[in-house]
C-alpha positions in Angstrom: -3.2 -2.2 0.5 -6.1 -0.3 -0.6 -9.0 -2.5 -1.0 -10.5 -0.6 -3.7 -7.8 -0.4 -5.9 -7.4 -2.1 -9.2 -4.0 -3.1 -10.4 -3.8 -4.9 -13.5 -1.8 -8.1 -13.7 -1.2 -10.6 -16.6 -2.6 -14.1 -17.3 -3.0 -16.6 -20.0 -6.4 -18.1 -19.6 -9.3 -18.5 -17.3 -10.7 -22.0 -17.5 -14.4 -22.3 -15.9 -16.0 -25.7 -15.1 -12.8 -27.2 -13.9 -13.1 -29.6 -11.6 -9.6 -30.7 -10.4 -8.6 -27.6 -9.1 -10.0 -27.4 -5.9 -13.1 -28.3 -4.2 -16.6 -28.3 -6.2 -16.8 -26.4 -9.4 -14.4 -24.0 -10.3 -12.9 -20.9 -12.1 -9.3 -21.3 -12.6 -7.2 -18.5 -13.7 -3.8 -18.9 -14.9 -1.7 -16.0 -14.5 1.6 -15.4 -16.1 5.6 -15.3 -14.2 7.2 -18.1 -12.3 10.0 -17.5 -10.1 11.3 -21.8 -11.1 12.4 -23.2 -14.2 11.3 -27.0 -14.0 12.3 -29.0 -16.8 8.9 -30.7 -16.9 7.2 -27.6 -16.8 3.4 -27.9 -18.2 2.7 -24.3 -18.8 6.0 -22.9 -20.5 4.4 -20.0 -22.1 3.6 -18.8 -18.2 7.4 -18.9 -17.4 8.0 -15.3 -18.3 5.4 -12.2 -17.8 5.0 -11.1 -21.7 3.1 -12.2 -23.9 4.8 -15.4 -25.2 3.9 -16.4 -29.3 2.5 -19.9 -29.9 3.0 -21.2 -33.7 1.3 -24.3 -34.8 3.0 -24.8 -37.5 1.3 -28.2 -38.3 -1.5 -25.9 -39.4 0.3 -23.5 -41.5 -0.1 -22.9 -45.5 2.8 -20.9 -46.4 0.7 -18.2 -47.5 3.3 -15.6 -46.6 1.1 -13.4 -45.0 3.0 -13.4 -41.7 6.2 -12.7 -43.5 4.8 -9.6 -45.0 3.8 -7.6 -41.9 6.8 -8.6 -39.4 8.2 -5.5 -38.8 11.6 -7.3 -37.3 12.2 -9.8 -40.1 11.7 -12.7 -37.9 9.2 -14.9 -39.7 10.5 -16.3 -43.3 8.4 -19.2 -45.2 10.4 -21.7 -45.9 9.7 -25.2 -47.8 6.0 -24.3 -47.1 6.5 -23.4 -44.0 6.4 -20.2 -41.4 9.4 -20.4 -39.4 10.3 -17.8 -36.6 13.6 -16.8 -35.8 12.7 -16.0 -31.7 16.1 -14.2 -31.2 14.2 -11.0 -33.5 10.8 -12.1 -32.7 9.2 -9.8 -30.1 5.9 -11.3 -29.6 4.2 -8.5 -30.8 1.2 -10.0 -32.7 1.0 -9.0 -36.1 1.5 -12.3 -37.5 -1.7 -13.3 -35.1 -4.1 -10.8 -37.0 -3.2 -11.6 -40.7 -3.0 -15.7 -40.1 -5.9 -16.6 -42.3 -5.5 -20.2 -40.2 -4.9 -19.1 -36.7 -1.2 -21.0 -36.5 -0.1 -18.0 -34.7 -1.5 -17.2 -31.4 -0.2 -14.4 -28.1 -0.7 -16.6 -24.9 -0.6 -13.8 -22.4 -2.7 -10.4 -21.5 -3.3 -7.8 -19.2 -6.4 -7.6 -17.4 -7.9 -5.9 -14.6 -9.2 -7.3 -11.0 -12.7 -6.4 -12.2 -12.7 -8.1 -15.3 -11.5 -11.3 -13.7 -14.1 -11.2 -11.1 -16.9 -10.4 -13.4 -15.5 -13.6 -15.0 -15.6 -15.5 -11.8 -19.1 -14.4 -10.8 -20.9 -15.5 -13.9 -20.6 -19.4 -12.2 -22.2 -18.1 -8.6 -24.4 -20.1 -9.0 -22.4 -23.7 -9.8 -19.8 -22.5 -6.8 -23.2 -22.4 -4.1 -24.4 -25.9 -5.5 -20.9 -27.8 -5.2 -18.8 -25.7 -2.9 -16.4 -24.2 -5.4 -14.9 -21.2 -6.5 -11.7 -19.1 -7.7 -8.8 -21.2 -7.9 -5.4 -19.0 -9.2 -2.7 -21.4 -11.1 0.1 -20.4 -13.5 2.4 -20.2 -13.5 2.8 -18.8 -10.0 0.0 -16.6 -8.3 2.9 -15.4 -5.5 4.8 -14.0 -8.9 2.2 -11.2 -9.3 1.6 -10.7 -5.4 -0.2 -7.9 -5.8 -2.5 -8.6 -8.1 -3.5 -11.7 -6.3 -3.8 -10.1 -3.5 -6.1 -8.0 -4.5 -8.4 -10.9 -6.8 -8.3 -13.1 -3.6 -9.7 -9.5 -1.8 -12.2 -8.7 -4.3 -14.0 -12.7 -4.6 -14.4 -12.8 -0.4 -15.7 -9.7 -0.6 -18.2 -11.7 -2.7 -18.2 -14.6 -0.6 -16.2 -16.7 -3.2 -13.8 -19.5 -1.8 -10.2 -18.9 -3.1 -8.1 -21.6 -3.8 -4.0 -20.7 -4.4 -1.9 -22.9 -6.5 1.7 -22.4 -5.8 5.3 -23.5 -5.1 5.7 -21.4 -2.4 9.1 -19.4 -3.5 8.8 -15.7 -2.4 9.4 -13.6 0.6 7.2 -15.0 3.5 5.8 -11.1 3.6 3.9 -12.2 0.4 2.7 -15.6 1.8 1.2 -13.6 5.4 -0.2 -11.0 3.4 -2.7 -13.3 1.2 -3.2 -15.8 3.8 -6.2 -14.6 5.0 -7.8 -14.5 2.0 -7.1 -18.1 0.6 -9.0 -20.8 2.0 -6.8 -23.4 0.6 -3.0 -23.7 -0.4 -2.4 -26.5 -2.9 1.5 -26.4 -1.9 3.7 -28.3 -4.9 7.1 -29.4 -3.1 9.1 -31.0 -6.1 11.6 -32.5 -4.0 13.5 -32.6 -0.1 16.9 -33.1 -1.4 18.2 -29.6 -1.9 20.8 -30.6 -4.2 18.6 -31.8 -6.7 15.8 -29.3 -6.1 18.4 -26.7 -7.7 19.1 -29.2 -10.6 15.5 -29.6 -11.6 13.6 -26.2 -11.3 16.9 -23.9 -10.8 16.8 -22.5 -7.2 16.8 -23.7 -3.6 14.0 -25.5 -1.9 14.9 -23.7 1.9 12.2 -20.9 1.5 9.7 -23.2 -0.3 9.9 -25.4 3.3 10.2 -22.8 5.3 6.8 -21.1 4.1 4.9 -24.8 3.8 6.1 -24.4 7.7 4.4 -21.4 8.2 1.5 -21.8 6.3 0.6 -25.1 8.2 1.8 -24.3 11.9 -0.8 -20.8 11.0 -3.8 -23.0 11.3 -4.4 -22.4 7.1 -5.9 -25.3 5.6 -2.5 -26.4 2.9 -2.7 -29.9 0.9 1.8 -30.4 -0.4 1.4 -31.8 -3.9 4.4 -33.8 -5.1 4.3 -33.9 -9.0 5.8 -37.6 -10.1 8.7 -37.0 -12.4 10.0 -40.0 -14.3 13.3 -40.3 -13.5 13.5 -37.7 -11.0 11.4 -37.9 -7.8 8.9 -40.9 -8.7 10.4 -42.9 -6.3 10.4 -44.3 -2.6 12.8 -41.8 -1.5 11.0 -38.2 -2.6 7.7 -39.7 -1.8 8.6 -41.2 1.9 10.5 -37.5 2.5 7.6 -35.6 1.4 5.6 -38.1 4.0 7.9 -37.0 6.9 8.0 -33.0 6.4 4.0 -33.3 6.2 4.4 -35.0 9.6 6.9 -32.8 10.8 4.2 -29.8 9.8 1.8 -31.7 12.1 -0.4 -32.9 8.8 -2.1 -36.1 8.0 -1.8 -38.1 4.6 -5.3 -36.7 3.6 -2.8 -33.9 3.4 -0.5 -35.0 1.1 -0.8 -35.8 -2.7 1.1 -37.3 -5.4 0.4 -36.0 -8.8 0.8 -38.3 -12.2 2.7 -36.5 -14.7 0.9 -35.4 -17.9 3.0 -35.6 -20.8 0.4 -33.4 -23.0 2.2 -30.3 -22.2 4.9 -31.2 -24.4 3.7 -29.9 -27.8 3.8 -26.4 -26.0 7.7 -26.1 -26.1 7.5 -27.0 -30.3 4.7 -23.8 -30.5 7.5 -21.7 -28.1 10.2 -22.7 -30.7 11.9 -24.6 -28.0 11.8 -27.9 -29.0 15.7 -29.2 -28.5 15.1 -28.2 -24.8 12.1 -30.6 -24.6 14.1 -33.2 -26.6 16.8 -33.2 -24.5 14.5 -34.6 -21.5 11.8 -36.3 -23.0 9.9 -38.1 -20.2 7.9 -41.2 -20.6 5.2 -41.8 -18.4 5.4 -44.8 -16.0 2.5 -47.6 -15.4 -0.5 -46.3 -13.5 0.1 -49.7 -11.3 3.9 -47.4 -10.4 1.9 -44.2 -9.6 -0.6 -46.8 -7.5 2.3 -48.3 -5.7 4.1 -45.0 -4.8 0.7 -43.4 -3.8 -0.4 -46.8 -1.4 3.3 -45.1 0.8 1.3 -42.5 1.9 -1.2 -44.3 3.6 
């Protein structure tokens, strides 16, 4: 690839002064396309690669507005409300510039490597003083392989340390080719048990191992990050399995974590209009002294 070139690619946010994302103080940029469909996905509105339209329609007045200039008939006001019909909505964001109350909002744009890097660079400073950097999150970074390529590229030319959030499904081609320019892989395995790998995010977990196996037996520095489902892999089964493949991979427990589930994500899926999927799995969150228990197997 041509180090100079620069591709556009599509993200959602970039969220400077994180802390949890990586080591020291960071830049995290979400970026847009995931290759899994997790039922306790955090980010929906990164699932697909177009913009995806948020409506909070708490906030809404009825002012009719957003009716007016839909070209596709899909917003109508009803009992003092905006509601959107998303089989004609197309996201394109004509409701966003007329909402006198921001309800409406396009979480998704295109952007170039320089413009994310010029973003990255204003914090220099804060990433020398704590040891931090870029971390890319989604989403999935390996979904626009190109464009990540080229972002993780552009920061070490800049001396920035990369970080790559990721679940690890795509052609190991992809996975070589940014290697060398990610100082750390935060690895998410959801589950061993193949069988219910496909029931919970929609597609096999055989190339998700097989490139945790690479990236570990290459000498890359890769932390696997188990997210605690209720209900689905918060238990002594997932957690002990996830224990044995790090082993396996020649890894110690300082290499392993177990993530508490955040249930804050939720209200996304009413802004995406998709709130019978989220009712239909509505997850409570068990007792921190449950998460203690299950995290005390890895030691």
């Amino acid at each position: 690839m041509d180090k100079n070139a620069q591709p556009t690619g599509k993200i959602f946010n970039i969220q400077r002064y994180s802390t949890h994302d990586g080591p020291g103080i960071r830049t995290t940029v979400f970026m847009k396309g995931c290759p899994l469909r997790c039922f306790w996905c955090q980010n929906p509105e990164s699932q697909t690669m177009g913009p995806a339209l948020f409506h909070k329609a708490e906030d809404c007045v009825g002012c009719g507005r957003c009716e007016e200039v839909c070209p596709y008939e899909a917003i109508q006001i009803n009992n003092g409300k905006a509601t959107v019909d998303r089989n004609r909505c197309t996201s394109c964001g004509g409701c966003v510039d007329v909402c006198p109350r921001d309800t409406f909002s396009l979480e998704g744009k295109e952007i170039t490597v320089g413009e994310v890097v010029s973003e990255v660079l204003k914090d220099r400073a804060q990433y020398a003083n704590s040891g931090g950097g870029m971390t890319l999150s989604g989403g999935d970074p390996l979904a626009q392989h190109q464009f990540t390529l080229a972002l993780l590229i552009a920061c070490k030319e800049k001396g920035i340390h990369t970080v790559v959030e990721t679940c690890g499904y795509a052609d190991q081609a992809i996975v070589r080719e940014i290697a060398p320019y990610t100082d750390i892989f935060f690895y998410d395995i959801k589950t061993l048990d193949n069988k219910k790998h496909i029931e919970g995010t929609g597609v096999e977990n055989r190339l998700i191992l097989e490139n945790a196996a690479w990236i570990a037996r290459s000498g890359k520095k890769i932390t696997l990050r188990m997210p605690m489902i209720p209900g689905f892999n918060d238990n002594e089964q997932d957690v002990k399995g996830l224990l044995a493949f790090a082993k396996d991979l020649g890894l110690g427990t300082e290499d392993v974590a177990l993530l508490k589930y955040n249930p804050l994500g939720e209200v996304k899926y009413n802004r995406l209009g998709r709130e019978n999927e989220k009712e239909s799995w509505r997850l409570i969150p068990r007792a921190d002294e449950y998460f203690d228990y299950l995290t005390k197997l890895l030691q």
